[in-house]
C-alpha positions in Angstrom: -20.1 8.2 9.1 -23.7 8.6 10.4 -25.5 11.5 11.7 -24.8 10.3 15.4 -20.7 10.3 15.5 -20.6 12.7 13.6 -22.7 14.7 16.4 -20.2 13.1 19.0 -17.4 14.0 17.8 -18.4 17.4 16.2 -18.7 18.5 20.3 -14.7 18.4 20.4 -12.2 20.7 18.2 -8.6 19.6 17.8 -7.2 22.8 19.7 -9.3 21.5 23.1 -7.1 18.2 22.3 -4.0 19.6 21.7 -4.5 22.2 24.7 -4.9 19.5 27.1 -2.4 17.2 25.8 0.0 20.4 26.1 -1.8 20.7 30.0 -0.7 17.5 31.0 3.1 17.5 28.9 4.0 20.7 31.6 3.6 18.3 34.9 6.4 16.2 35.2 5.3 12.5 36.4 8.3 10.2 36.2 10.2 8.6 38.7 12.7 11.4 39.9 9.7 13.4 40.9 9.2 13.3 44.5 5.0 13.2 44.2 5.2 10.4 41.0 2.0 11.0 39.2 0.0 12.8 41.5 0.0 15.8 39.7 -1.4 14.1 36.8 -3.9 12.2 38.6 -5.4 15.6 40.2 -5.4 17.4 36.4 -7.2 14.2 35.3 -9.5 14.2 37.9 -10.2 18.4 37.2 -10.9 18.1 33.8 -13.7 15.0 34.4 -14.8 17.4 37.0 -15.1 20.2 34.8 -17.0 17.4 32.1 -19.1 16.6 34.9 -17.9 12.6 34.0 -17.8 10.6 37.4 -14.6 8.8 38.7 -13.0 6.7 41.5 -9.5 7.3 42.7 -7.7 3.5 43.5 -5.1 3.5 45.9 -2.6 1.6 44.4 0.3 2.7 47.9 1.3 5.3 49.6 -0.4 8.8 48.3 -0.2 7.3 44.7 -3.9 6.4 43.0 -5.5 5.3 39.9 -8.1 6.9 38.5 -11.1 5.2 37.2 -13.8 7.1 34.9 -17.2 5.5 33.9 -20.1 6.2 31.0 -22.6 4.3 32.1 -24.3 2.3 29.0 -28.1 2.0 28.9 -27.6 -1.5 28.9 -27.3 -4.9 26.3 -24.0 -3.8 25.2 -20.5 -4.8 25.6 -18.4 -2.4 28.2 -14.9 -0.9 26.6 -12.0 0.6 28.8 -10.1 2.8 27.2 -6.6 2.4 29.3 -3.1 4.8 29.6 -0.5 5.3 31.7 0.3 8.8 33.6 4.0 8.3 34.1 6.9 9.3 31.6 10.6 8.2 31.3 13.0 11.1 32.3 13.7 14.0 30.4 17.6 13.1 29.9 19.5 15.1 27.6 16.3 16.3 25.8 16.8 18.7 22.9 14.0 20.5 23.2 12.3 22.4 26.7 10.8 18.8 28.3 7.7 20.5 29.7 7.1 23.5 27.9 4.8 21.9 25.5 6.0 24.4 22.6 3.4 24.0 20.2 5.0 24.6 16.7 3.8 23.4 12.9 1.2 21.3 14.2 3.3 19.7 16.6 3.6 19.6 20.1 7.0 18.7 21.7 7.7 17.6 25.4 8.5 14.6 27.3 5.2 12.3 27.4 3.8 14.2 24.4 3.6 10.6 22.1 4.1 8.1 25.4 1.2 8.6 26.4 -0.4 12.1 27.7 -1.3 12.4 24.4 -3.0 9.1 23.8 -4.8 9.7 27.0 -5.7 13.5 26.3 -8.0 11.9 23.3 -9.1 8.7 25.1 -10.7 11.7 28.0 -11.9 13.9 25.3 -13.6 10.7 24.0 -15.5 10.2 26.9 -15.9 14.0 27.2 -17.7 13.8 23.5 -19.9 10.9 24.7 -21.0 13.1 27.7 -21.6 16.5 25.8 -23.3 15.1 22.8 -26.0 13.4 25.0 -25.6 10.2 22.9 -26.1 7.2 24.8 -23.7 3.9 24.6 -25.5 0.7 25.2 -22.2 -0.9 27.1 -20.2 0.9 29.9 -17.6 3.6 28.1 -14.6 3.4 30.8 -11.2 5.6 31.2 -8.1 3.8 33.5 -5.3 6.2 34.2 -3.2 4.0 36.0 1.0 4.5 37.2 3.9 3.1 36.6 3.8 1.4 33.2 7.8 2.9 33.0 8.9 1.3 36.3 6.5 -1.5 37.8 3.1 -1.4 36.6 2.3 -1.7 39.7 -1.0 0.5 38.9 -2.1 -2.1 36.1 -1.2 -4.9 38.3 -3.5 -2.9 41.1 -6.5 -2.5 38.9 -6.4 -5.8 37.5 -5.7 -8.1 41.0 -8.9 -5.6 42.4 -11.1 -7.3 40.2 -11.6 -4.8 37.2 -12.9 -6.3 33.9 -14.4 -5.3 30.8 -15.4 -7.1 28.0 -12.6 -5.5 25.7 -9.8 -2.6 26.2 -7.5 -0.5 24.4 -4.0 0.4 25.5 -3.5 3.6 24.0 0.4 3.5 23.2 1.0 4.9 19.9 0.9 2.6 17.0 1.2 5.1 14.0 -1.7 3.9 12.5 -1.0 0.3 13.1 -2.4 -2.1 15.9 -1.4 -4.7 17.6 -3.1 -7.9 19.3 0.1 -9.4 20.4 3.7 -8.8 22.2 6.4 -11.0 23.4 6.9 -11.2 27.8 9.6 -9.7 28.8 12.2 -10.7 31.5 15.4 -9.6 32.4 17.8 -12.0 33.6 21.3 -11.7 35.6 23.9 -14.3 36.2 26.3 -13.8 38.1 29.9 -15.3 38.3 32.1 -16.5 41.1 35.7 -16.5 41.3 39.2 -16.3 43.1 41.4 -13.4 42.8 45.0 -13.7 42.1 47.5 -11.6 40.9 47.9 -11.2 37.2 51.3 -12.8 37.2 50.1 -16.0 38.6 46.5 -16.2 36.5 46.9 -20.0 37.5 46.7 -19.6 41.1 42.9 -17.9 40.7 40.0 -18.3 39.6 38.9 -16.1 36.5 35.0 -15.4 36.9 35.0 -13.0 33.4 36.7 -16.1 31.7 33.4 -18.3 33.0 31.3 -15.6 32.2 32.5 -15.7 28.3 32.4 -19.8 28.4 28.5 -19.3 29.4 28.0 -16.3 26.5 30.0 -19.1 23.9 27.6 -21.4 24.9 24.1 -19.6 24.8 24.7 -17.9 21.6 26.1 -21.4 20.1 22.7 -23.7 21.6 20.1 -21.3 22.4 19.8 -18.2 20.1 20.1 -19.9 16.5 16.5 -22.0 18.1 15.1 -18.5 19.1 14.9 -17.4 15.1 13.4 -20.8 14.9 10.5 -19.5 17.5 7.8 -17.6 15.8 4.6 -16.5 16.4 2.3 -14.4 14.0 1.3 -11.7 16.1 4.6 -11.5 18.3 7.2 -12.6 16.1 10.6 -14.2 17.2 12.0 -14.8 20.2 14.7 -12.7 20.9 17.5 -12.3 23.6 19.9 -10.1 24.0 23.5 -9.5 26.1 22.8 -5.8 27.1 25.4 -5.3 30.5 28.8 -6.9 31.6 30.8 -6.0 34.2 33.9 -7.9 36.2 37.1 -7.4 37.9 39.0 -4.6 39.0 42.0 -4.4 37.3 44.3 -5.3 34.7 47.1 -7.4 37.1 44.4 -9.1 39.3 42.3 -12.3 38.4 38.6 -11.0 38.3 37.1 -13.5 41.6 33.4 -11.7 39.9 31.6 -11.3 36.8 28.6 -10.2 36.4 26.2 -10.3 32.9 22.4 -9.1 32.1 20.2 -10.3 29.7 17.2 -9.0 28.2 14.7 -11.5 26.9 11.4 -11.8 24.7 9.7 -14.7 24.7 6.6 -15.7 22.8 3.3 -17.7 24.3 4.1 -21.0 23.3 7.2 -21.1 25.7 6.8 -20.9 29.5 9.0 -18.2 32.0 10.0 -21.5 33.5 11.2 -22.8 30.7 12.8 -19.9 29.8 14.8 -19.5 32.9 15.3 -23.7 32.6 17.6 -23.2 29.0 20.2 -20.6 30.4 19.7 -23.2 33.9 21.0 -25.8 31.3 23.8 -24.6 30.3 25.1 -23.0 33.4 24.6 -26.6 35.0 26.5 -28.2 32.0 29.5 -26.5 32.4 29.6 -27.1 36.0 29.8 -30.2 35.5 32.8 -30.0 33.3 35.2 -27.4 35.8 34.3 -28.2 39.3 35.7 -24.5 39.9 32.9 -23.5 37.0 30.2 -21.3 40.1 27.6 -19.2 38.7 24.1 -18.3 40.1 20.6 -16.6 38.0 18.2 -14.7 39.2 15.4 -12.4 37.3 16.5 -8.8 37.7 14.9 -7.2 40.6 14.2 -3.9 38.5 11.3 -3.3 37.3 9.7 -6.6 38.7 6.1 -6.3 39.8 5.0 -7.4 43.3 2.2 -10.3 42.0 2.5 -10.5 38.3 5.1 -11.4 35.6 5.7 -8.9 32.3 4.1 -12.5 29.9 3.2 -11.8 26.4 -0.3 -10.4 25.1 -1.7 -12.5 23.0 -5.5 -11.5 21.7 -7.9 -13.6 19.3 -8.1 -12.1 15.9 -11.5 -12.7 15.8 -12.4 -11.4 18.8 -14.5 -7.8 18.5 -12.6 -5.7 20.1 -10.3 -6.5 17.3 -12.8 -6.0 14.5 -14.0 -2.8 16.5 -10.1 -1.1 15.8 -9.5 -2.3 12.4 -13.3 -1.1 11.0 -12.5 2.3 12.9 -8.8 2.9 11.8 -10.4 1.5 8.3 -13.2 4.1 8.3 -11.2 7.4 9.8 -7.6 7.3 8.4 -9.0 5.9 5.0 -6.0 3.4 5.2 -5.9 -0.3 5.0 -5.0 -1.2 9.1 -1.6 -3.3 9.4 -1.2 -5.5 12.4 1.9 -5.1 14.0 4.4 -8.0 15.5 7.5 -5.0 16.1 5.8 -3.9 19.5 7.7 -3.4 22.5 5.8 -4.7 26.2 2.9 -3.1 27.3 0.5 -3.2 29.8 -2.1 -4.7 27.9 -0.3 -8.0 28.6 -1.4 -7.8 31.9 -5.1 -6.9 31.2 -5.4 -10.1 28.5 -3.5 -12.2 30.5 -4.1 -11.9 33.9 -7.3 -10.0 33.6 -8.6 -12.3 30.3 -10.0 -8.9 28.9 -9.3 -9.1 25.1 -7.0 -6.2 24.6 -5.9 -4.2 21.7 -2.8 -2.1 21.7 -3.7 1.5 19.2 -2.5 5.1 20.1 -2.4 8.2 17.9 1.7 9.2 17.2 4.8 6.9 16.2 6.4 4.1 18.8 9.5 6.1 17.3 9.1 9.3 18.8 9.1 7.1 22.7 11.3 8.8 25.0 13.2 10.4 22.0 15.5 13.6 22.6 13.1 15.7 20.7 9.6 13.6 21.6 6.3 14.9 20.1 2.9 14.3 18.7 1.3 16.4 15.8 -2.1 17.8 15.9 -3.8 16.2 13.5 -2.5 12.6 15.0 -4.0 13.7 18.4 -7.6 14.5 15.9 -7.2 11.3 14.7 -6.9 9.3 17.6 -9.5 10.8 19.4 -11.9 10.5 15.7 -10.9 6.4 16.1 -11.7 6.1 19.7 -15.3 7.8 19.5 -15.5 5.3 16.6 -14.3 2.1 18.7 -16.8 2.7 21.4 -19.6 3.1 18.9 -18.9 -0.5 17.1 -18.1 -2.1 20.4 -20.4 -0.6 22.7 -23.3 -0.4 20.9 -25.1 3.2 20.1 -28.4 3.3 22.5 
């Protein structure tokens, strides 16, 4: 490492990162809080304050903003945003005190410690390091705290339909030492059933929706799922699809007259949402044809949907270098051989390479497997690391001045 990050980084001890991840783990920001992220927002906006690091707030509705920090490069360098989300799942049936942020053998527990105040504790302490070292970038060194990446995205979707680019990004979800350039889109899918109540002694007198809804399960799992193996991709793997809800009928003696089933499904880049939607259309259609009484409509679930944008896949250039930026850091710090991913769950990144065409990488200090676990936590020394990579990132993408 030369004599200049190792002056960046030496500016920063791991307690300052731990402390503030452990700062931000006590203020609850998910949904079933009144003010959302706000809280987080104004302790992110403090400690830039206190790093004297300037920022914009983005209203993205109501009282809710994102918050927008900037390095300012010297100039003839590429500009990097380093990009997390503020909000947390629930702290449902947690085994350990959600926002205490008990710090104990190196680790610190809470909801949001791994996904993501942690993440984002050592992508601000990366800027802070940049700041207190004096060490110019050539390219623009960027933070986005945006909201919502558990519900909507509607912050992403915000910051990216207002016009924000850079010429690369990291999405700081944790990776466990691995990284990933690509993810499948994501929609969720309902179909509902129609029927004719009856009572159970005469079944042939109604109309059985749950026995329609099982014809139309029969039939997807016989012609569409054996061709989703058959799907692959080499930075998203599969396609995938799965039956996650059913629900019909009221009781045992009367003919169900409604049915209804949700579907969760990951689709690669090569197939369209269109087409997508146009298989299960298929099939719904076919047997329609074959029982005039046969009524069913889809629809994409209205949770979760975003206003503008669709959750599509991410899909980055291997080449591209923002890619070789990661690897060469993760390389260089962990002393480990960097494995690309394809097991990664959505993210926003999909929004900033697709929508935003900002070649994106997805890397985060802790384990995916921690995510909204009953006893969720980051250690220490992941939350050094992290922040060791990041300094390293901006360096090799940037451009030291």
């Amino acid at each position: 490492m030369n004599r200049s990050l190792t002056k960046i980084i030496s500016t920063v001890s791991s307690g300052e990162i731990a402390e503030l991840t452990a700062r931000f783990i006590r203020i609850p920001s998910h949904w079933d809080v009144p003010t959302r992220e706000e809280e987080m927002v104004e302790a992110v906006a403090s400690f830039l304050s206190e790093e004297k690091i300037p920022f914009t707030l983005q209203h993205v509705g109501g009282t809710r903003n994102n918050i927008i920090a900037t390095i300012k490069g010297e100039g003839g360098g590429k500009s990097l945003a380093l990009s997390g989300h503020l909000d947390t799942v629930p702290p449902y049936n947690m085994e350990v005190e959600p926002f205490a942020a008990e710090i104990s053998d190196g680790k610190i527990f809470g909801r949001g410690a791994v996904d993501m105040k942690g993440p984002v504790a050592a992508m601000l302490m990366t800027l802070a390091a940049y700041r207190r070292a004096e060490v110019p970038l050539k390219g623009d060194l960027v933070f986005a705290g945006v909201l919502a990446e558990e519900t909507n995205s509607d912050g992403s979707e915000t910051l990216i339909r207002s016009g924000f680019r850079t010429d690369g990004a990291i999405v700081g979800e944790p990776s466990d030492r691995e990284y990933a350039i690509g993810h499948r889109g994501l929609e969720w899918i309902e179909v509902e059933f129609f029927g004719k109540t009856a009572h159970g002694g005469v079944p042939q007198d109604g109309i059985n929706a749950i026995v329609h809804a099982a014809r139309f399960i029969g039939q997807v799992q016989e012609k569409i799922v054996p061709k989703l193996a058959l799907r692959d991709h080499p930075h998203m793997g599969p396609s995938v699809m799965n039956f996650g809800r059913i629900e019909g009928g009221t009781q045992p003696s009367t003919v169900a007259d409604h049915c209804l089933v949700r579907m969760d499904r990951r689709y690669i880049s090569s197939e369209s949402l269109d087409e997508v939607i146009a298989e299960y259309q298929g099939i719904l259609d076919e047997l329609s044809r074959e029982d005039p009484t046969f009524r069913a409509e889809l629809k994409l679930m209205d949770i979760g949907t975003m206003a503008h944008f669709h959750h599509v896949p991410l899909e980055t250039s291997p080449d591209d270098p923002i890619v070789k930026a990661v690897v060469d850091s993760i390389r260089d710090v962990s002393r480990i051989e960097p494995k690309m991913t394809t097991r990664r769950g959505w993210t926003d990144a999909a929004i900033f390479g697709h929508y935003g065409k900002i070649p994106t990488v997805v890397f985060g200090p802790g384990s995916l497997s921690r995510s909204h676990s009953k006893a969720e936590f980051i250690t220490v020394d992941e939350l050094e690391e992290g922040f060791r990579t990041y300094v390293s990132i901006a360096a090799r993408f940037c451009g030291l001045a």
